[in-house]
C-alpha positions in Angstrom: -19.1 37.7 -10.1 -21.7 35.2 -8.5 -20.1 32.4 -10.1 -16.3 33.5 -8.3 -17.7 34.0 -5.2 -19.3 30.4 -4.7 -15.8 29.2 -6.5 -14.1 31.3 -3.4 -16.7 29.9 -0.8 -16.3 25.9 -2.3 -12.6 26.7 -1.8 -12.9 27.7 1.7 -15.3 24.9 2.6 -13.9 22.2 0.9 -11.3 19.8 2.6 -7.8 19.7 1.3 -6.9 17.8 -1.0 -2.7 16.7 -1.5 -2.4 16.5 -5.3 -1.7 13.4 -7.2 1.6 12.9 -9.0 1.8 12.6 -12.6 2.4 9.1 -12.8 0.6 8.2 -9.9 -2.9 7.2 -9.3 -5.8 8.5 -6.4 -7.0 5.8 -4.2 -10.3 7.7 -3.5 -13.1 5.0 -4.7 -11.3 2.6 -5.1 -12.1 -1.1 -4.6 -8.4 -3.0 -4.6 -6.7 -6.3 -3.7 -4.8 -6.2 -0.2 -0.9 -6.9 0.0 -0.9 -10.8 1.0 2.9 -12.7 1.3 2.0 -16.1 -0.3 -0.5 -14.8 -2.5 -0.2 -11.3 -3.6 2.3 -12.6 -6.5 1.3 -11.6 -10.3 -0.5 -15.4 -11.1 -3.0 -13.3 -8.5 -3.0 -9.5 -9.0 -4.1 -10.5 -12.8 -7.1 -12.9 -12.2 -7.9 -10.1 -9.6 -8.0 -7.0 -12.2 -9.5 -9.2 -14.7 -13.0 -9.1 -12.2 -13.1 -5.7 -11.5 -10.2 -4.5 -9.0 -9.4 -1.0 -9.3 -5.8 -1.6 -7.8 -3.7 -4.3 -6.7 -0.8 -4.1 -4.1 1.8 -6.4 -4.8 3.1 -8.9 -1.9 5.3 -7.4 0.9 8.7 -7.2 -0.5 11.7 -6.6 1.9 14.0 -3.6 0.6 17.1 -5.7 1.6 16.2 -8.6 -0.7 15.5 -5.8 -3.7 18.7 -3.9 -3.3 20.7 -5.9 -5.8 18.6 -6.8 -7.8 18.9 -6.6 -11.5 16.0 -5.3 -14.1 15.3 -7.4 -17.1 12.5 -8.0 -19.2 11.5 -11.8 -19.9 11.4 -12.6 -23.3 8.7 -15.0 -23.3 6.1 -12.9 -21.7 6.9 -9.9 -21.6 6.8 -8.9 -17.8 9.4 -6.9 -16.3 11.6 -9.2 -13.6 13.8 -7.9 -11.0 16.5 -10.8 -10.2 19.2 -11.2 -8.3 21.8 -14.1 -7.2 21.4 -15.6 -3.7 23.3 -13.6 -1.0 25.5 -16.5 0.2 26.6 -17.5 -3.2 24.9 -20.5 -3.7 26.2 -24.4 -2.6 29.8 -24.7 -3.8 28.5 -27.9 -6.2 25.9 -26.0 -7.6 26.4 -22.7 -9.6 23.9 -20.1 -8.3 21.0 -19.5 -10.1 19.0 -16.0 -10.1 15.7 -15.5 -8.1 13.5 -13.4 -9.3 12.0 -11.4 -6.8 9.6 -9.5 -7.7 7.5 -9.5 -11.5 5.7 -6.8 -13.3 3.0 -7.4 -16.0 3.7 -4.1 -17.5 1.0 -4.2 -19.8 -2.1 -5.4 -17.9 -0.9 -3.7 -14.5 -0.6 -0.3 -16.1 -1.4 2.3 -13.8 -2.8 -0.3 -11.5 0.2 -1.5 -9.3 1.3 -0.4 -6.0 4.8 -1.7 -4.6 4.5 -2.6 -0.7 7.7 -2.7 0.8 9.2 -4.1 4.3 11.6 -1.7 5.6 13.0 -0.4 8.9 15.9 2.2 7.5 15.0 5.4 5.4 18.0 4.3 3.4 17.3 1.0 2.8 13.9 1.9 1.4 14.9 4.7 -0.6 17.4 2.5 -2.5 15.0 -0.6 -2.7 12.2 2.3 -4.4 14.6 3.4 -6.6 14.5 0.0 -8.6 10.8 0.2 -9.1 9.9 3.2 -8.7 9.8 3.5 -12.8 7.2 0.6 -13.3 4.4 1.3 -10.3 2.2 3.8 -10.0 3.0 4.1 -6.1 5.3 2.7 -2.7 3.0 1.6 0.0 5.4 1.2 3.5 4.1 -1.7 5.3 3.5 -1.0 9.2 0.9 -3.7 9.7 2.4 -7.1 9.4 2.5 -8.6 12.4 4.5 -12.0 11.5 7.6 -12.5 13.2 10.0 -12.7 10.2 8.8 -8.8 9.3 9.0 -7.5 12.8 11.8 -9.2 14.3 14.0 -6.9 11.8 12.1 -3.6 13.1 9.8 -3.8 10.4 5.9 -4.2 9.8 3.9 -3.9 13.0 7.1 -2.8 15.3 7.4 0.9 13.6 3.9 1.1 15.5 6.3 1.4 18.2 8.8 3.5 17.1 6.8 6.2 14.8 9.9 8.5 14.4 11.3 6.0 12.5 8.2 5.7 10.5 7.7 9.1 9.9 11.4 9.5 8.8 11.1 6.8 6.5 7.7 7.6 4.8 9.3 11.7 4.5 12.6 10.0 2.6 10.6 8.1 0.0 8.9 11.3 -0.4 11.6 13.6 -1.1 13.6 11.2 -2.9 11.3 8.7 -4.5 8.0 10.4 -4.6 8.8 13.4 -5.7 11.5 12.9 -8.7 9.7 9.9 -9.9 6.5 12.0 -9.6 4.4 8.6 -8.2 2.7 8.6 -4.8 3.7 7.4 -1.7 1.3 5.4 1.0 2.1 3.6 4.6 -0.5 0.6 6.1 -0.9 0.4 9.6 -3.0 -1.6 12.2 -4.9 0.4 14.8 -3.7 0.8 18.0 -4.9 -0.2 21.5 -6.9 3.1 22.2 -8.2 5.7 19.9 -5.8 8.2 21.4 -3.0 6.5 20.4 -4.3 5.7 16.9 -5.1 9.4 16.5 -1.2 10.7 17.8 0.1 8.5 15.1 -2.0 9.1 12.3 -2.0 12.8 12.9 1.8 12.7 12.7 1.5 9.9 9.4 -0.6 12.4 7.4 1.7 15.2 7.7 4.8 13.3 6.2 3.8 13.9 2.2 2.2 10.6 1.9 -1.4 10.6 -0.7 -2.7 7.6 1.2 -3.2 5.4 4.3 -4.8 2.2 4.8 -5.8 0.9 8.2 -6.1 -2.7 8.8 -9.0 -2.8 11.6 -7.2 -4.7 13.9 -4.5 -4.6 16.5 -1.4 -6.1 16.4 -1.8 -9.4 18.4 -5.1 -10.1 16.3 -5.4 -12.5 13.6 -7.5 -13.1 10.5 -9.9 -15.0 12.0 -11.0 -12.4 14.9 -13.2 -10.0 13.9 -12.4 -6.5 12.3 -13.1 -3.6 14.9 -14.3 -0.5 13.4 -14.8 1.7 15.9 -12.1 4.3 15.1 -12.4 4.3 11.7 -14.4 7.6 11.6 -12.0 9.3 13.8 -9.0 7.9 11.3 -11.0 8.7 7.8 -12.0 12.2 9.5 -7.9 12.8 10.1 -6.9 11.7 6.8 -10.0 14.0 5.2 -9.1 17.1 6.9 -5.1 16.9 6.0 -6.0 15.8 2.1 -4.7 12.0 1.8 -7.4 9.2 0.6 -8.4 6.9 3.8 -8.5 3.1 3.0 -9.9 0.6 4.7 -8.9 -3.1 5.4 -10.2 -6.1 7.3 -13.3 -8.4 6.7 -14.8 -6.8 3.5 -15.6 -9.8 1.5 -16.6 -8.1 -2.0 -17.2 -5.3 -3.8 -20.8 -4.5 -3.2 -19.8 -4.5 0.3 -16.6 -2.8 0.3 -18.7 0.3 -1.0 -21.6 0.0 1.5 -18.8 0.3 4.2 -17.0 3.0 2.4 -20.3 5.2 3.0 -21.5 4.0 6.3 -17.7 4.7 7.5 -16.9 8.0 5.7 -13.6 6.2 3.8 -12.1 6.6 0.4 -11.7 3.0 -0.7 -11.6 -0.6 1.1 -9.4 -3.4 0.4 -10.3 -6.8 -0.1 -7.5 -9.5 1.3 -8.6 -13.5 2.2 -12.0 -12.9 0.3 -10.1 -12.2 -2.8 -7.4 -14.8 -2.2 -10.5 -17.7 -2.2 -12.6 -16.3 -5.2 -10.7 -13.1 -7.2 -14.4 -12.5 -8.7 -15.7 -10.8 -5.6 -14.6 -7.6 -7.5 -16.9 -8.1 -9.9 -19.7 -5.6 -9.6 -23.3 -7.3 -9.1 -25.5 -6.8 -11.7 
């Protein structure tokens, strides 16, 4: 009787939690590589999980240039390729040759993958998912990138601005991709310019189905070499506690022994390591 009542009691206490899919994984401590364009591709997501990453998100991919694409798995090695013929056809003295857009180690990355995705169209990124959504173990939206070729086509940073389309586009990769495929579904954001507006959107981010959200401790017109401001990242952890989904955090954590010192002092569920990681992959290694 004792023993149900503190069950009870724990119940009632305890923070929600949003369950994790079958095939997905929990981003609660974790220590993972960061989505980066140039150098998120697989020659870096393996050296990175050989030294101790938990989980590595692949390099932004726009849904556009996956829709078309073709699965195949590469004889040679092994990994799983998605390819697809150039859009314009290729020069007319040249027969077009596939690009391979986007490449899976399906053995080493078990479990271990997460597929970030550029979008601005529910649609768009609901087909795009589709492809994948059979090899990752999750779909991380990007809303943090500020570079001009992301958000001059409405995506990255610019659904900042426009967090009905966000919100519609995280709850359709839910319904349709999250929940058939049974793998979880994440956004990445940037802070915004006061901690009120960081708190309407995240308040409205957390409520869309999604298991995780990272936030990049910087604003949209900062760049790498500024320094990460973390002074609403208990007020964004605290959010993400209360409504269940794992709080990540992004922006100057250089290696594993920190990323966990910060994870305490800041009340997060995992940290991401980007530039660090991109310069020396063993900063996941844990020091002995």
């Amino acid at each position: 009787m004792l023993r149900s009542l503190r069950s009870i009691v724990t119940s009632l206490t305890s923070p929600p939690r949003v369950s994790i899919p079958a095939n997905g994984v929990d981003y609660r401590g974790k220590v993972v590589l960061a989505a980066m364009v140039r150098s998120g591709e697989l020659p870096s997501r393996l050296p990175a999980l050989k030294y101790g990453a938990d989980l590595v998100w692949g390099p932004e991919t726009i849904d556009r240039a996956m829709i078309g694409c073709h699965r195949r798995i590469n004889p040679r090695n092994g990994t799983i390729e998605f390819a697809r013929l150039p859009s314009n056809g290729g020069r007319v003295e040249k027969a077009a040759k596939e690009s391979v857009i986007y490449r899976i180690d399906p053995l080493r990355e078990k479990g271990r993958l997460i597929f970030q995705m550029g979008t601005a169209k529910p649609e768009y990124a609901v087909q795009a998912a589709r492809l994948v959504a059979g090899d990752v173990s999750g779909i991380d939206v990007n809303s943090g990138c500020p570079k001009p070729f992301s958000t001059c086509g409405g995506m990255g940073a610019a659904l900042l601005r426009d967090p009905d389309r966000l919100v519609s586009i995280l709850e359709a990769l839910v319904k349709e991709i999250g929940n058939p495929f049974q793998i979880g579904i994440s956004v990445k954001i940037r802070i915004l310019e006061t901690p009120e507006l960081t708190e309407a959107l995240v308040s409205r981010l957390v409520k869309t189905g999604i298991i995780g959200l990272t936030v990049h401790c910087r604003t949209t017109p900062m760049r790498p070499r500024e320094r990460a401001i973390r002074d609403q990242l208990r007020m964004i952890a605290a959010i993400c506690r209360n409504a269940g989904v794992a709080c990540l955090m992004n922006g100057d954590v250089t290696c594993r022994t920190e990323a966990l010192a910060l994870m305490d002092e800041y009340g997060v569920d995992g940290a991401m390591i980007a530039t660090a990681a991109e310069a020396n992959p063993s900063c996941f290694r844990t020091e002995e």
